[in-house]
ZALUMNU-893547 format. One record per residue (C-alpha): residue in one letter; x, y, z. Coordinates in steps of 0.02 Angstrom, whole numbers, plus 50000, padded with zeros to 5 digits. Example, Ala and Ser with C-alpha at 12.3 -4.5 7.8 and 13.67 -1.06 7.14 Angstrom:
2
A506154977550390;S506844994750357;
//
This chain:
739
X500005000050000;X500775016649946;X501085028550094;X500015044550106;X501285057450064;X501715069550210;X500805088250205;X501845105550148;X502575114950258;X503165100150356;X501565096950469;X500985080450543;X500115069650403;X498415065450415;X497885051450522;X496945037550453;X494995039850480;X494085027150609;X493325014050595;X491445012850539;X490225005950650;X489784990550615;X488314985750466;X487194972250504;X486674964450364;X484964959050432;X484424973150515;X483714982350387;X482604965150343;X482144961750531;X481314980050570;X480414979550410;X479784961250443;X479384963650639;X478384981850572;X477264970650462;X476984957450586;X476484973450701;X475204979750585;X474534962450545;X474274958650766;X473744975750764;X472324973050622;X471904957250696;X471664966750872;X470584978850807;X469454967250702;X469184956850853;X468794971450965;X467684975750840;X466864957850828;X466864959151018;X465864973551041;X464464968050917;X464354952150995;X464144957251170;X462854972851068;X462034956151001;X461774948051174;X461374964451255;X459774966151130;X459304949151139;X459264948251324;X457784962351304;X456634948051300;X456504932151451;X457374918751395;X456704904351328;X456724891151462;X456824872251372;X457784856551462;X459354853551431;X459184837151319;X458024843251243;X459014855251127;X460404849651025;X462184857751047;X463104865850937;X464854868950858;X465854881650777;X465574882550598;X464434866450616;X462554864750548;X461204872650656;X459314870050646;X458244883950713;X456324882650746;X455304899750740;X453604900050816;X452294911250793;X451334913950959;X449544917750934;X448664922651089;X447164936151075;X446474945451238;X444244944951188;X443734960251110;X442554971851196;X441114967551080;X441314951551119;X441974946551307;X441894925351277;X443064928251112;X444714926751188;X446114914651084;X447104902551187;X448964903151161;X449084889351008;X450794890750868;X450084898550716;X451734894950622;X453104883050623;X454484885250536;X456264876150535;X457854884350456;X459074873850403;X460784881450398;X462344871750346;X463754880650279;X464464863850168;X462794865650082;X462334877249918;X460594883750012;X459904888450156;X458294874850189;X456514882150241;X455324870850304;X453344876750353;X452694864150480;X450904861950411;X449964867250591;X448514853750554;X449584839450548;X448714823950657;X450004818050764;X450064810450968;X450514822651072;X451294816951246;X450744828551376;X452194825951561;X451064818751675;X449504813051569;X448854801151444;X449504804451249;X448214813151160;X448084813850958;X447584832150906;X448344844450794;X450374847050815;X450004866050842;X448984861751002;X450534854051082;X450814872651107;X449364876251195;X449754861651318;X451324860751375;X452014877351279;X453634877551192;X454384865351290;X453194852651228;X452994860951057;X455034856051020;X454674839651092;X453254832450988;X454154841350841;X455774831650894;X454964815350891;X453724815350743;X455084821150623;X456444816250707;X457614832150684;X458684838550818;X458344856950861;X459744869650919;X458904885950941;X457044891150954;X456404908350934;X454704912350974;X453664927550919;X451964934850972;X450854945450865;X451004962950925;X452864961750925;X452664957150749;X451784968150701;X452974982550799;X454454975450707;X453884975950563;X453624995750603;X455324998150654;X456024989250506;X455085001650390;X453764990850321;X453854978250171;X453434979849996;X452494964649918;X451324957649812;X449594952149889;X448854939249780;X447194941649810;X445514947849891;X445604943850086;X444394948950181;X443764942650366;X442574953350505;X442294943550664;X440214944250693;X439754941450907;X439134926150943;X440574915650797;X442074908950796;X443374921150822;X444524920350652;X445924932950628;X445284949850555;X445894952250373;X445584964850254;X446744966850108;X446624971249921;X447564961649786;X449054970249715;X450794978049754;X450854987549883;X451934992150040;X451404982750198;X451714988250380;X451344981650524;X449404977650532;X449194972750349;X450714962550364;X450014954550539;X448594951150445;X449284942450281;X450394930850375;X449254925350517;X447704922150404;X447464901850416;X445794901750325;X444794897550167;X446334889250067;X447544875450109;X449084874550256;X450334871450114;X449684889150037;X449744897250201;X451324892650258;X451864897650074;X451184915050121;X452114915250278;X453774911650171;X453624923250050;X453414937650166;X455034933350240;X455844931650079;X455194947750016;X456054956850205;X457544947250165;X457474953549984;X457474971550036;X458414973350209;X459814959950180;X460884970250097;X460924983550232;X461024973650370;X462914976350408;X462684995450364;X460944995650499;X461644982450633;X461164991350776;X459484997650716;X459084978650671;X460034971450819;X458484982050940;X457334976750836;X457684959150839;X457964958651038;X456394966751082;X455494956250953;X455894936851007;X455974927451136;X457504914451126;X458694899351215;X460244911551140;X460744923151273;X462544917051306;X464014924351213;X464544906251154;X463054900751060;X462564918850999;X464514920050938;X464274902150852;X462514906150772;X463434923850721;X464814914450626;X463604901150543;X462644916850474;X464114925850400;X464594910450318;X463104906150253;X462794925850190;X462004926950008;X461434908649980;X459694905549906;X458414900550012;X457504883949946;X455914880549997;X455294862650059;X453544858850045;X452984847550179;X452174830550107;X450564828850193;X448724823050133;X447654836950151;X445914833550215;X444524845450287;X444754844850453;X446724837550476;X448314835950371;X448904817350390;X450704811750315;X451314795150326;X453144789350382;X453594788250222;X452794804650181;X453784812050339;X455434803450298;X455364812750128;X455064829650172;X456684828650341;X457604821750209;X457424834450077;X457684848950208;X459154839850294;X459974837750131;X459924854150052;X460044855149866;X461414854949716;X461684872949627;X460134873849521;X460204867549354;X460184877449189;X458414871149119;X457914872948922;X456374881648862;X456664882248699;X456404859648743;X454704865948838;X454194877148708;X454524870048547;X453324868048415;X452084878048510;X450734886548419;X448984892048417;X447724891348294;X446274904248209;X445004889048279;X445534894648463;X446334879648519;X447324880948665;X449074888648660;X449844875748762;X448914859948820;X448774866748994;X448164883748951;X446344888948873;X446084905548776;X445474919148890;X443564924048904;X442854936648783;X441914945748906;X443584947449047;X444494957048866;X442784965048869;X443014971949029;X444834976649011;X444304988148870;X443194998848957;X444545001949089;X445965005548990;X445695022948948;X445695028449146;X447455022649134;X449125031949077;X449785018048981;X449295003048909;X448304989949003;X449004973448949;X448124958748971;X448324940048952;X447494930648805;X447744914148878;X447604907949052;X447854892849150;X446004882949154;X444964880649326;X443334873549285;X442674882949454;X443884898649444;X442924913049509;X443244926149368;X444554935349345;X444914951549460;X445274968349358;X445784982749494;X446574998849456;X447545005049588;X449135019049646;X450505012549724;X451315023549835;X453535023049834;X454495026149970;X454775044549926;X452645045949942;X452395047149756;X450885037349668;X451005028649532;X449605021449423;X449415003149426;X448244986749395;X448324968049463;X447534954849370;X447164940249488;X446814925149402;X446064908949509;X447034894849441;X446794879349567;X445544877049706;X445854883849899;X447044898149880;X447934896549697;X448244914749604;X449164920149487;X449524941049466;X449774949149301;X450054965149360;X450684985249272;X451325000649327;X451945017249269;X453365013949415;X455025009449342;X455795001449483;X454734993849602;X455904984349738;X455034967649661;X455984969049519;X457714972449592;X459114962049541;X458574949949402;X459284932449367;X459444936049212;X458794943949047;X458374937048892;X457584942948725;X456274937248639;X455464943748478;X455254965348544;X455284961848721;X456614958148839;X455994947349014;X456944950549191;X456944930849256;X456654929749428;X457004912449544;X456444906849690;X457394890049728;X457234880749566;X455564886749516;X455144904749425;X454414914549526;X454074934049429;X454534935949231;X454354954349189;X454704966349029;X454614985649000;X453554991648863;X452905008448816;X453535018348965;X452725003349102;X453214989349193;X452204972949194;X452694957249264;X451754939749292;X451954932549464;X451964913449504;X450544907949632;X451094905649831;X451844887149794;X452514892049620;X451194878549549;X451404887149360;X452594878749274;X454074889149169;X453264885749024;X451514890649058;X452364907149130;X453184911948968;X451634907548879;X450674918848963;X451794932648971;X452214932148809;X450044932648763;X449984947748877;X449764960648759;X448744977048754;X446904975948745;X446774992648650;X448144992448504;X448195000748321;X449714987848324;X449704971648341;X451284963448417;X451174947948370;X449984932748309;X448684927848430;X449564911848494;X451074908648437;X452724911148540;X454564916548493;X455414907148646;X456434895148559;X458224888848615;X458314899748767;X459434892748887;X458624896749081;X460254901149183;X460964896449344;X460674907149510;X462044922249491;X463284917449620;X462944926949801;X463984942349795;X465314946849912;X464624948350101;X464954966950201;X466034955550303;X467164949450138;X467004968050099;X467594974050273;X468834962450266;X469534965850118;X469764984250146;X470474982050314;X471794969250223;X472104983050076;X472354994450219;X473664984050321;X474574981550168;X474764998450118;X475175003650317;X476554989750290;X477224997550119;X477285015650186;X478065009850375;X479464998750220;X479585016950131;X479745025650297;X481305013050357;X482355013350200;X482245033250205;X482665032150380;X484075019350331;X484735031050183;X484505043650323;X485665036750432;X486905030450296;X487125050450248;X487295054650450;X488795042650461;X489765047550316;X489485064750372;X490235062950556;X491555049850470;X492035066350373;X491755077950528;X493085065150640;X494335065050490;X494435086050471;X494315087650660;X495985075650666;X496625085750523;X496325103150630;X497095097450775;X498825090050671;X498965108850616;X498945115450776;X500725104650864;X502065114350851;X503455112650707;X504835096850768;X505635081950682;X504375072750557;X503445058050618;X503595044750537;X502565040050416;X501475023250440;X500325014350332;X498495016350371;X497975000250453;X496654988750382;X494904994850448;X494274983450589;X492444978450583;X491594972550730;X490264959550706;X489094954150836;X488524933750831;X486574934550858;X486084923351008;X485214906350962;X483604915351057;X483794930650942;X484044920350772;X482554909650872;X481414925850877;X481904931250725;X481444913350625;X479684912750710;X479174930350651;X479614926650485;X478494910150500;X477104918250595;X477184930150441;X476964917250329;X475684907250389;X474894922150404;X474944928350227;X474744909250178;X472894909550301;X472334929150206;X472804921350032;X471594904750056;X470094916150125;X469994924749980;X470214912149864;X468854904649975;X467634921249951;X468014922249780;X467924904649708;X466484902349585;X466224921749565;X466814922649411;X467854911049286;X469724912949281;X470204921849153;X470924919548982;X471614924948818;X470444935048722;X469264920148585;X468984923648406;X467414934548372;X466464930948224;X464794942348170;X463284936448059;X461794941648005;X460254930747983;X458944944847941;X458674954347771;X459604971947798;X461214967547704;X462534974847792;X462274973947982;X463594960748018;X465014971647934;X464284988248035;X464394977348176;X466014971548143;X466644990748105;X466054994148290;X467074980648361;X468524987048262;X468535002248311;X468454996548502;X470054983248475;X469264969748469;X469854954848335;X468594949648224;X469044933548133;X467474931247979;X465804940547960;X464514934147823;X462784930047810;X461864915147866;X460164909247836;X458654901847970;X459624904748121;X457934898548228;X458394910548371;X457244921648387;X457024942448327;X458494949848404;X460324950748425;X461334937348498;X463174935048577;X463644914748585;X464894912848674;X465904892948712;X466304887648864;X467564897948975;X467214914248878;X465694921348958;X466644937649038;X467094942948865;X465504939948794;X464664949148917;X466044964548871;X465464963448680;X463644963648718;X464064980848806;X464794988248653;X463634985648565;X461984993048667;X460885000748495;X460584980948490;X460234974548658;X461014956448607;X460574942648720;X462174934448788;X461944914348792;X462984898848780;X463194892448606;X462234877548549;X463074862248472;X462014859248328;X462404880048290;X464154878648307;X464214863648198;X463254874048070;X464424887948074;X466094874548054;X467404882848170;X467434879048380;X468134892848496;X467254907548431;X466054920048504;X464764921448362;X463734937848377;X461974932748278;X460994948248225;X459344937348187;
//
């Protein structure tokens, strides 16, 4: 090494700088890694503070109410994250009314319903107890007695109630809530009252001196129920059967589920008081109300399927045999498979009417001259057109059909002109609605399965389990919309029949033929997958927000490490001048001599086996950690959507007579970057008036993006068919049919 040469003027030669302090190599690495592990604990603090409070919120509200006192045997226990069954009981107990002192109403279960929850199942499982069912009921104390199964209530309360329930279906109960009628009705007031369709005429006045039946007096129609009319709709148990009352019962529920689900996280507390001072319950510990709290999250979104109970109806009792019994348990305990993608076009093929009147479809008759009759004269008192169907599902003893104009009033208080058709299509208690309205967006009509076209209309599918429940189409500035009976008797195909004969009774136009369809190859989908719960959505914003604390605190250290890189070079140079300085200052002598700077010593520092120890388990704590966030949300986002791919082949046709809408089509695309592979022109496409995007398997997210570019058309997107694709020669391609 070459000797620093000595300074002018004779003076003392610089001395060599010190030593650095020491660099750790995994420093740096450590801080950042035990910040991120801090903001993760932290995260996972606050979320379970959070949880915390609304829990203990939870058991505060429910604990509003007495508890529900049942043995312990009697109810099963439950798990975290296991299957629960919950019974909900509708008290009925009515003090006599002053016109009539001897008219009181023992305490007797006006509804029965069991939920079926389990989160390894597609559905959540409804089951209406039919209240009428003959069964032995085994009193403590006295001899069995065989009565109604609601009457168990009467006799030995809730206690009994769960027993005979317990034994005659043999299904293991872990929570019971019970409700009485004026907190129903209350609840219902707090919640802000329920819009729904009422499906026909009810009507009910108690006279002195008869039997005491629940007062009802409702018009058909849609409308927006509170607390009384609700009361009334749901506790009715006369003139039709118990498989059409309970039916009523559900659909209420389904409709408040319908309209409050979604802003249940955003309205906890609001619903949390309304829920405690409306039921009575067994769940008043923090364990079981946490366990039922997680079960619900889980199970957030899913479909709720209906089970009808299997039972013989007869005048006086409902009988069902074991067999009967084992059916229906079964059924509810098993939950279903994600509902299947059905064919109409297979249901209404060939399907035609005739200038002799025959009947559309075997199961439907033309409509009677004098109901059209009717419809005419009140057309004009309406806005827009009164449509009206010209075939109808046969009842040799149907009353006729109910024509009433109405205003329906929206939340904001504005009325808007409406009619309800109410057609009787079975004995005891089976209408159908075909209903219209100047309102554009009635809360019915929220969030469609799906839309299809068909000749100049488009139909909103709605489901309700497997079944159709409400098709509906816009037309001339109206809605109108054809709703399913209570147990969804119509079949799909007699519901597209009809809607698609419900045309306007006063018309310079007319629409179509009298009686024939344009449903052909129309593939019915799949529920939409539930979409992502507030909690997934909570969650995921309090995960994006961890991870960008942990990438500012990363930004933060490396400044400060730059930082303090730049504040020891500085003092490094500070030490060497100040050495310099002080060299000037000895007086003038002999020379030193001059020595070679020695090699610069580093010190390093072994790590303890407890700190390498601490340091190895925060790294693996981190993992597992990021390894446990990755799998939830693959978990919350499997079978949202498809994974995605490379962008398919698009390929345009035309199937009508303007020459030149494929290539326009195919301009449009163009211009918007998308590859078109072949337009051309091809000849009895048998889809249907309209536009069409066919898309194979795997491609659907694209397909949906071309149908949005190309809006003038309103295209229909749908998987392609075989026999189609076979047609056209090439597999792989979206084919856009302009038909």
């Amino acid at each position: 090494m070459t000797p620093t040469p000595p300074p002018p003027g004779g003076a003392s030669p610089m001395p060599p700088a010190p030593p650095e302090p020491p660099r750790r190599p995994w420093w740096l690495a450590r801080r950042v890694l035990l910040a991120g592990l801090g903001v993760v604990l932290l995260s996972g603090a606050a979320t379970a503070v959070l949880a915390l409070n609304e829990l203990d919120k939870v058991v505060e509200a429910l604990g509003q109410n007495k508890a529900v006192k049942l043995s312990a045997r009697l109810l099963a226990p439950t798990s975290r994250g296991g299957p629960e069954t919950l019974l909900l009981v509708g008290d009925d107990r009515r003090p006599p009314p002053k016109s009539n002192p001897g008219g009181f109403v023992l305490p007797h279960s006006n509804e029965m319903l069991l939920v079926r929850i389990d989160p390894g199942k597609p559905t959540i499982s409804m089951l209406s107890i039919p209240r009428e069912l003959r069964v032995t009921i085994h009193p403590p104390g006295a001899k069995p007695v065989v009565n109604r199964i609601n009457a168990a209530y009467t006799i030995g309360g809730i206690q009994l109630m769960t027993e005979t329930i317990k034994r005659v279906l043999g299904i293991s109960v872990n929570h019971v809530f019970v409700i009485t009628f004026p907190k129903f009705k209350r609840a219902v007031n707090e919640m802000g009252c329920v819009y729904m369709g009422v499906d026909r005429r009810y009507y009910h006045v108690n006279e002195p001196g008869g039997e005491q039946f629940f007062e009802i007096n409702l018009q058909p129609g849609y409308q927006r129920m509170c607390g009384r009319e609700a009361l009334e709709f749901v506790a009715n148990r006369h003139e039709d059967t118990s498989l059409t009352r309970d039916a009523r019962d559900q659909r209420f529920l389904l409709e408040a589920k319908a309209q409050y689900g979604g802003s249940l996280f955003e309205n906890r507390g609001k619903f949390e008081r309304i829920l405690g001072r409306a039921v009575e319950t067994d769940l008043h510990g923090s364990g079981s109300v946490l366990d039922l709290l997680a079960l619900l999250v889980q199970s957030q979104g899913k479909p709720v399927r209906r089970v009808h109970f299997q039972a013989n109806l007869l005048p006086t009792y409902d009988t069902a045999t074991p067999h009967q019994i084992h059916e229906s348990v079964r059924s509810f305990l098993g939950g279903t498979a994600p509902i299947p993608k059905h064919r109409v076009g297979q249901s209404l093929r060939s399907v035609h009417g005739h200038a002799s009147g025959r009947a559309l479809l075997p199961t439907l008759a033309p409509t009677d001259a004098g109901a059209l009759a009717h419809a005419r004269s009140a057309a004009p008192s309406l806005p827009f057109a009164l449509e009206y169907p010209r075939f109808r599902h046969p009842y040799a003893a149907a009353a006729p059909d109910t024509l009433r104009p109405y205003d329906i009033r929206d939340p904001q208080g504005h009325l808007h002109p409406s009619y309800a058709i109410v057609v009787n299509s079975a004995p005891l208690g089976e209408y159908y609605d075909v209903q219209g309205t100047s309102w554009s967006e009635p809360p019915l009509l929220a969030n469609p399965t799906q839309a299809i076209r068909a000749g100049a209309r488009t139909y909103e599918l709605f489901y309700e389990g497997e079944q159709v429940r409400t098709i509906a189409w816009r037309e001339g500035g109206a809605t109108y919309w054809i709703e399913n009976t209570l147990t969804n008797a119509l079949s799909p195909r007699e519901m597209f029949a009809i809607a698609e004969q419900t045309v306007p009774v006063v018309s310079a136009i007319q629409t179509r033929p009298a009686g024939s369809l344009s449903l052909r190859d129309v593939r019915l989908p799949s529920r939409p997958a539930p979409s992502a719960s507030a909690t997934t959505t909570i969650g995921a914003v309090l995960g994006f927000g961890g991870l960008a604390a942990l990438c500012l605190l990363t930004l933060r250290v490396l400044s400060r490490g730059r930082e303090l890189g730049a504040l020891r070079e500085q003092v490094a140079r500070a030490i060497t001048l100040e050495a310099h300085q002080r060299s000037l200052l000895v007086p003038a002598g002999p020379p030193a001599p001059v020595t070679a700077p020695s090699a610069r010593t580093v010190y390093r520092v072994r790590a303890g086996w407890r700190k390498r120890s601490v340091a190895l388990g925060a790294a693996g704590t981190a993992a597992v950690l990021i390894g446990l966030g990755a799998y939830l949300l693959s978990r919350g986002s499997s079978g949202s959507a498809p994974p995605a791919r490379g962008p398919v082949p698009v390929a345009v046709f035309n199937a009508t007579s303007s020459a030149g809408t494929a290539r326009s089509i195919a301009k449009t695309l163009r211009a918007s970057h998308v590859r078109v592979a072949r337009t051309g022109d091809i000849k009895n496409a048998n889809l249907g008036h309209g536009a069409y995007v066919l898309y194979p398997p795997g491609s659907e997210r694209q397909a949906r993006a071309l149908a949005r570019l190309i809006p003038s058309h309103t295209p229909t997107v749908t998987p392609i068919q075989p026999q189609l694709q076979s047609t056209l020669g090439r597999h792989g391609e979206i084919v856009i049919v302009l038909d």
